[in-house]
N, C-alpha and C positions, 0 to 999 in steps of 0.2 A: 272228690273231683280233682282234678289234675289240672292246675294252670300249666297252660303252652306261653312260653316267653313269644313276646311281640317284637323281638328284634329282629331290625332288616338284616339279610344275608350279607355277608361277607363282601365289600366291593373292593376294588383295587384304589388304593389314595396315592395321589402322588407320582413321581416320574422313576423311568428305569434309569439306571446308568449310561446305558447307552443316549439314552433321550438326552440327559445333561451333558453329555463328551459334544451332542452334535450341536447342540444352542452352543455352547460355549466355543468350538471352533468357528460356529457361524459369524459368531462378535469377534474374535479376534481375526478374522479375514475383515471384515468391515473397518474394525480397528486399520490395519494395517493399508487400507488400502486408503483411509481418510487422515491416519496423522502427518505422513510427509506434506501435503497441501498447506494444514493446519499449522506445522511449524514453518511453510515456506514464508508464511502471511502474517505467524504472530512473534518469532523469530527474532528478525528483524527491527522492529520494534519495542522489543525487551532489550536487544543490546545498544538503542538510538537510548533511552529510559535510562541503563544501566553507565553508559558512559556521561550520560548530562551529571546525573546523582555523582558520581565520583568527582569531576572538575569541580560542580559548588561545593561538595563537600571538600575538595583543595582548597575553594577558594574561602571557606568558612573556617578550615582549621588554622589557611598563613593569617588573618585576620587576628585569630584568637591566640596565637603563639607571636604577632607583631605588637600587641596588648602586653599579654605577659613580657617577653624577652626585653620589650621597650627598645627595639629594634625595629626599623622596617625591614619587611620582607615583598616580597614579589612573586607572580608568579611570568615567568614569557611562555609566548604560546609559537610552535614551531607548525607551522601548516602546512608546509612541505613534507615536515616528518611526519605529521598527525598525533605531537606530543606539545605535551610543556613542561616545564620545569618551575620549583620550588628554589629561590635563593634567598638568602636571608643578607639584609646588607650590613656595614659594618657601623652605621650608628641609630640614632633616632629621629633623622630629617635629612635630606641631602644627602643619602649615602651616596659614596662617591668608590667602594670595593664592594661587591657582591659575590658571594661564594654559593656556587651551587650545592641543594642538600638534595633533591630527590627528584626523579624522573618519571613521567608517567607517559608510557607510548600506545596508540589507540591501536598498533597494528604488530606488534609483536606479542608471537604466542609466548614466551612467559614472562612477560612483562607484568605489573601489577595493574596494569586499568583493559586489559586487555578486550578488545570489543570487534569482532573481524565484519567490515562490511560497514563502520561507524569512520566518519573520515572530521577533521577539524577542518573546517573549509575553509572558514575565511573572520580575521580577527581587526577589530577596527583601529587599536592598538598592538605594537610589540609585545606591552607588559602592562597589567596589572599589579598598583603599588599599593601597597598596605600599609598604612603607620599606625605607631600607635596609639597613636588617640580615636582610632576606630576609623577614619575618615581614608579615603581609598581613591584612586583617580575610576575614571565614566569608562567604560569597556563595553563593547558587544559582542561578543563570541558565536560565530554560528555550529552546531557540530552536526553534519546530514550523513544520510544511508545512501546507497550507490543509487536507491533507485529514486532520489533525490527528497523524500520527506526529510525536515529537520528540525530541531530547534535552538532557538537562538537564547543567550546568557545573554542576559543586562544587568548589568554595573553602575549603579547610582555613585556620588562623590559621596553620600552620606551614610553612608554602608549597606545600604540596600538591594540582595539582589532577586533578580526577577527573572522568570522563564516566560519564554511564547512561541508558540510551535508557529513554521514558518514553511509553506504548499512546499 
């Protein structure tokens, strides 16, 4: 007696090439027509994030080099320019020479904190002082987007600083 195999026939599994060329132009039409919106909206907001992180992070490394150096240092903040500057002054209290060491500009393409569309608005001091014994003068820094969201930098006397996003 002769067993007949019970296996089902032969189906077709899986997609043609052509099937995969059209899904996959379908998504990148989709792609293209949703990411300019996507980066109009999230944009904007990575570089308000990416220029706040840079100024604390100035303001955290003149801190730690007015520490070490046993020098105060400083930073001034230019809002006209949409920059500030790092100087380091010439003693450990009462400097009375300051020499500038680094520049950081919010609106020039190759500058180092560079953030287009990120503006320094408005600062409640000239300068932020750092001495060495850790202790800093009170500062509030706003730094906003053209389309006016911002956030502001607070500067405590006792070295403390703190962010708070601002309508």
């Amino acid at each position: 007696m002769t067993v007949k195999s019970k296996l089902p026939a032969a189906t077709e599994a899986g997609m043609t090439l052509l099937e995969a060329m059209t899904a996959l132009a379908l998504v990148a039409v989709l792609c293209a027509i949703a990411l300019p919106d996507f980066l109009h909206s999230f944009l904007p907001g990575y570089r308000l994030l990416q220029a706040v992180r840079r100024l604390r992070g100035d303001m955290i490394s003149a801190k730690m080099l007015a520490v070490s150096s046993n020098r105060q240092h400083r930073i001034v903040f230019d809002t006209a320019g949409d920059a500030w500057y790092l100087e380091i002054g010439n003693r450990s209290s009462q400097s009375s020479s300051w020499s500038r060491q680094q520049r950081c500009c919010l609106s020039e393409p190759m500058g180092n904190a560079y953030c287009p569309g990120v503006h320094l608005s408005s600062a409640s001091a000239r300068h932020l002082v750092l001495n060495p014994e850790g202790a800093q003068s009170a500062v509030s820094v706003t730094l906003r987007l053209e389309q006016g969201r911002g956030v502001k930098i607070l500067t405590a006397t006792a070295g403390r600083i703190r962010m708070e996003r601002v309508p």
